[in-house]
Every structure is written in C-alpha cells, then in structure tokens.
C-alpha positions as CSV (number, residue, x, y, z in Angstrom):
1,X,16.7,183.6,145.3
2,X,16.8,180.1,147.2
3,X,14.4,178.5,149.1
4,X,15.8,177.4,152.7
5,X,14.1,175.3,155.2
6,X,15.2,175.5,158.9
7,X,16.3,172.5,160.8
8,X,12.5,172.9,162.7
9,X,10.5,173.3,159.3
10,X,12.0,170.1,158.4
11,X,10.8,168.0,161.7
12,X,7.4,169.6,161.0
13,X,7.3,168.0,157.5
14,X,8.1,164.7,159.5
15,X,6.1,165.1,162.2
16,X,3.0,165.8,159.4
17,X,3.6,162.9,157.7
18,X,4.4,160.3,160.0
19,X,0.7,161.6,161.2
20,X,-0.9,161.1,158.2
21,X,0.8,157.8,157.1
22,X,-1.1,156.6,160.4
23,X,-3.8,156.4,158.3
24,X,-3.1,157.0,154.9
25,X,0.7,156.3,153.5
26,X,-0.1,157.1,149.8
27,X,-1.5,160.0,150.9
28,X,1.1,161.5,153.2
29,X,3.6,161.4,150.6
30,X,1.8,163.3,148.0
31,X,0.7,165.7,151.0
32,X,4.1,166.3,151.7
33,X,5.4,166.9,148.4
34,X,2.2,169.3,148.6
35,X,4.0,171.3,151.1
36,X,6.9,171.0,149.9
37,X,5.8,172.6,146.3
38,X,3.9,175.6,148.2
39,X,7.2,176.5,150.1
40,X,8.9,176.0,146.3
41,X,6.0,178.8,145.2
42,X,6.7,181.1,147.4
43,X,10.0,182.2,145.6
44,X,7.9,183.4,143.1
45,X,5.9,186.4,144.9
46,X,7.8,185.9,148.6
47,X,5.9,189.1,150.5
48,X,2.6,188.5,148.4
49,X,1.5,186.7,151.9
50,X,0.8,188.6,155.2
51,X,2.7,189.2,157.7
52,X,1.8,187.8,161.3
53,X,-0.6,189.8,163.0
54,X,0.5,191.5,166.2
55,X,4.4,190.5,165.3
56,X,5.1,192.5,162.0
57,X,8.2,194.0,163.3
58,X,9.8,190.7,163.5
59,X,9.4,189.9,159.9
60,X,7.6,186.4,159.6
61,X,5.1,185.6,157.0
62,X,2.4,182.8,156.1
63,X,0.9,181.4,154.1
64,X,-1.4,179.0,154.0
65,X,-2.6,175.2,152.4
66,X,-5.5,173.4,154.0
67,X,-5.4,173.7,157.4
68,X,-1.9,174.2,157.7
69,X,0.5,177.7,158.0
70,X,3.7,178.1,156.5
71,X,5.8,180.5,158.5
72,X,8.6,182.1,156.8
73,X,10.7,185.4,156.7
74,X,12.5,187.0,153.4
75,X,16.2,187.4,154.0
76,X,18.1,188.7,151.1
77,X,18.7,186.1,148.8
78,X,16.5,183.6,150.5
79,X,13.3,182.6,151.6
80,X,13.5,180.8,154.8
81,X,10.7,179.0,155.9
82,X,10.6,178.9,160.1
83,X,8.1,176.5,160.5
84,X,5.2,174.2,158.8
85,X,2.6,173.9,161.8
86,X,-1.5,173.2,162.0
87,X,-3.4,176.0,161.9
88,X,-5.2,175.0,165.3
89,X,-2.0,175.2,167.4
90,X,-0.6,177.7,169.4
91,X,2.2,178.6,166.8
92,X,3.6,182.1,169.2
93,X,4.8,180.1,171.6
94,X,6.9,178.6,169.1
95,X,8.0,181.5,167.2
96,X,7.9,184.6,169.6
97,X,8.9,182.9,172.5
C-alpha cells in the first residue's frame, strides 16, 4: 500500500507552516515532518480511525495530531489523504461541498 497526498493536502502542509514559521521556523519544520510522519503511519492500520460523522457513505476518515485532522479515504492500494485542516474550521464545506 502507498501513501498519496492530494494536490489540496499538500497546500495545507504549506499553508500550516508558513503559519507557524511566523513565529517559530525551527519549529514549523519539525511540525511538518510531524504531519507528514502521522500520514506515513497511517499505512500501518488505515481504517483503525473513524470515519466522518454524518458522511460515512462517502468514505473519508481522520485522524487526528494536536489540534489538527487528517482527512483521508482508503482506495485499494492507497491511502489518500484529502486534506490536513485545523480542527476549529469548518472542514464540510471543504470536503462535502
């Protein structure tokens, strides 16, 4: 199984760390690679995490590291993670549009 990050997932790993760098560059980076590692884990175990409440026919799971949610869906194969976002936004606008 390979790990796949969507062209959106990848813009959220920006968008987090250009936000931390603002006030902490060392820290962003090893944030990032953070992220980067729990997306890596979840090949290991890929439906151990829930899927999302109220949208379960459409397949997208998360999980989640500090205070932010990894959305991502098993295809065979793959895991493809959909989006890294903070837990505090409105993330079904963004993915059940």
């Amino acid at each position: 199984m390979k790990l796949v990050l969507t062209k959106e997932a990848e813009g959220d790993l920006i968008f987090i760390g250009d936000y931390i760098a603002q006030d902490n560059p060392r820290r962003a980076v090893s944030f990032i690679e953070e992220l980067q590692a729990r997306c890596t884990a979840l090949l290991d175990q890929p439906r151990a995490y829930p899927l999302v409440p109220r949208h379960e026919e459409a397949g997208i799971r998360r999980a989640v590291h500090g205070r932010y949610l990894i959305f991502y869906r098993v295809d065979p194969g793959a895991v493809v993670v959909l989006h890294i976002l903070a837990a505090e936004m409105n993330y079904e606008r963004l993915l059940f549009p």
